[in-house]
N, C-alpha and C positions, 0 to 999 in steps of 0.2 A: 494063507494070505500072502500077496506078495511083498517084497521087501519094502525097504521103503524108496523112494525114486532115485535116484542115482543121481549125483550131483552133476553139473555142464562138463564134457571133456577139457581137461587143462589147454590155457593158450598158451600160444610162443614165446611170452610172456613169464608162465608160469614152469616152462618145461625148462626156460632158459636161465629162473635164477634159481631152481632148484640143482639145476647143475653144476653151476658155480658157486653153491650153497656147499657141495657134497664136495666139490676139488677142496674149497678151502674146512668141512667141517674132517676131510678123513686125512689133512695134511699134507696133501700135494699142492698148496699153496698157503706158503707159511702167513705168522702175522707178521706183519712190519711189512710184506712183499706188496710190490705196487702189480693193481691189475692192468692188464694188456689196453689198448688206448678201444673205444670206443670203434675203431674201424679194425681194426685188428678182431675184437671180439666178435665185428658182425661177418668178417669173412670168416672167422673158426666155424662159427655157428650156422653159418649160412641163411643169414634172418639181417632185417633192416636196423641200422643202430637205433631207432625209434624203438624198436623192441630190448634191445640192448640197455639205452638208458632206464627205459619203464624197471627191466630187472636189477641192473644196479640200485637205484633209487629205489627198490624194496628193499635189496641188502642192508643199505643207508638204513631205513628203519626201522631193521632190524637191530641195527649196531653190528654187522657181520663186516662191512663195511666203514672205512670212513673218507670222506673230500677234502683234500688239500688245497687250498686256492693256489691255482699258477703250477701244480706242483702233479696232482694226479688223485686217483681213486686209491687206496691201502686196506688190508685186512688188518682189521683192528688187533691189537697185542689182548695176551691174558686178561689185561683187568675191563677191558670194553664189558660194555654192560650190552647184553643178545638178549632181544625178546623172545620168550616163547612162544613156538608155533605148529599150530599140528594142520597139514593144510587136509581141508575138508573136501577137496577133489581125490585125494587118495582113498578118504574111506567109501569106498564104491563097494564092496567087499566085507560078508556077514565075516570074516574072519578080521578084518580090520575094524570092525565095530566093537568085537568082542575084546579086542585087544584094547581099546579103548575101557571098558567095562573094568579089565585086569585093574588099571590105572586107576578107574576110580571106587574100586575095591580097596587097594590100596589107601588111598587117601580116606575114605567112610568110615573103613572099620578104627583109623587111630583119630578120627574128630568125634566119632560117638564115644569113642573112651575117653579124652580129653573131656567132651562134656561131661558126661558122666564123672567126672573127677573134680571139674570146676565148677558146674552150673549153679546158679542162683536160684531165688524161688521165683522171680519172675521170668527166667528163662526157661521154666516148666510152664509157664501160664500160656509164652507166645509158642513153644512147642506142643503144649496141648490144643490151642487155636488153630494150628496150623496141619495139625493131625486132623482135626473137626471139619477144614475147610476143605479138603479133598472129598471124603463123605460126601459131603454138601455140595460138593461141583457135579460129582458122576451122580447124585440121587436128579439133579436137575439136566442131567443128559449130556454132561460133558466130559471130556476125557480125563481130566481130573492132572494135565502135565504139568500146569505152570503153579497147581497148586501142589504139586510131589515137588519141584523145585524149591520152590518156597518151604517145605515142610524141610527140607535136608539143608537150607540155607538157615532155619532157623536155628537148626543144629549145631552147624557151625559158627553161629553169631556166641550160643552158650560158649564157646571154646574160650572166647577173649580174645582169640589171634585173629588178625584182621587178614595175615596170609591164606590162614584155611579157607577163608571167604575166596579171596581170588580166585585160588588157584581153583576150588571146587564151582565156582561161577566160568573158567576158563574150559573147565573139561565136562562140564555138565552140560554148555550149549552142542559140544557135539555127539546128544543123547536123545537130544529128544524129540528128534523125527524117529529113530526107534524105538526111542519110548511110546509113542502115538500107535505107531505099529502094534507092539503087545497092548496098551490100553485096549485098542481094537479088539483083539483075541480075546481079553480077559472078561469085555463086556459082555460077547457072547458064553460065555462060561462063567456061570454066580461064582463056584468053586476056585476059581482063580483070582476074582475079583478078593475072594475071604481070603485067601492064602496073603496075598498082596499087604492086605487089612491087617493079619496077624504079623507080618513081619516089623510092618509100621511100629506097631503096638507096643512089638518083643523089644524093638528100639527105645521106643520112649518109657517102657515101664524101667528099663535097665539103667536111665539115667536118671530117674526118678528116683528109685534106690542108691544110687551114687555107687553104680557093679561097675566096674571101670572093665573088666573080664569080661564079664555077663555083656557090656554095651557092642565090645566089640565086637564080641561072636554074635550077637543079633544083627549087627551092620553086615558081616561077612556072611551070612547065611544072606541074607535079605540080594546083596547083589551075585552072588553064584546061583539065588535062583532067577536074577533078575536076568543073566546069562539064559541059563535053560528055555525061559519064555522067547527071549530074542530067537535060539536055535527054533524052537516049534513055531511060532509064528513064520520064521524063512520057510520053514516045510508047509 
């Protein structure tokens, strides 16, 4: 099956304040230092300052940036607070999805052991609901993503930590057009669809036990073969 579509080539826009992302993220433009004036930037770049501002004014909402009235544009010192962002035009590339995957391997395997540490008995009740409700999406012919979403967000809801939510809400949306992709794969194959089932399962039974061990080697297995499926579906 082929991958999955490739996001729109980046605009001048986007080529523009990645660059000035990168002078000031690798240190060749300290903090406290004021940037170049708006015409100055569009003859560097060779692009109109309407493209110029549009990229500044992403930096701005970043916090990579900040506006002085009367005074100029500055790269904010240490304590500036920077959003995170992973831009979704660079994952064109099964190896930058997969690196993607790394990331949220990372984060899976220490929120199922946190739950499994912390959960409540009602946080088995919406975690077994929300296992049931995937079943229930592919038995009625659907690809069953928004309900694996919800089923790993319920996971992280058991944590307590409202960060685990974000962050796995942040890195999850850029998953699941490849997740649709393997859903795809797995429907034609029952045997993958079971495998799927069982890892689910090996998750929730291990926080059910309160294996804080056992949870997270079920989460880490579960996305290293969630890995695999992505590779065979590119092939």
């Amino acid at each position: 099956m082929a991958f999955p579509r490739l996001p729109s080539p980046p605009t001048l826009t986007d080529t523009v304040a990645k660059r000035l992302r990168a002078e000031i993220d690798e240190g060749r433009v300290l903090p406290g230092a004021k940037l170049p004036t708006e015409s100055a930037l569009a003859e560097q770049f060779g692009v109109s300052r309407t493209v110029i501002r549009e990229a500044v004014s992403r930096l701005r909402q970043d916090g990579v940036v900040e506006a002085r009235q009367g005074s100029g544009v500055y790269v904010t010192g240490p304590s500036g607070n920077r959003a995170l962002r992973i831009d979704a035009a660079e994952l064109s590339t099964l190896d930058a999805v997969l690196h993607i995957v790394d990331l949220r391997r990372a984060l899976e395997t220490e929120i199922a052991a946190q739950a499994a540490a912390v959960r409540k008995k009602q946080d088995m009740v919406d975690i077994d609901a929300a296992l049931a409700a995937i079943s229930q999406a592919v038995e009625n012919g659907g690809d069953g993503v928004k309900e694996d979403v919800a089923f790993h967000r319920s996971i992280a809801r058991a944590t307590g930590n409202p960060y685990f939510m974000t962050t796995l809400a942040f890195v999850s949306q850029f998953m699941e057009a490849a997740t649709r992709v393997t859903r795809g794969n797995e429907a034609r194959h029952a045997s993958l669809m079971r495998d799927v089932l069982q890892e689910h399962i090996a998750i929730v039974e291990a926080i059910r036990k309160k294996d804080v061990d056992g949870a997270r080697e079920a989460a880490r297995i579960h996305m290293v073969n969630a890995a695999k499926r992505l590779r065979q579906a590119h092939r």
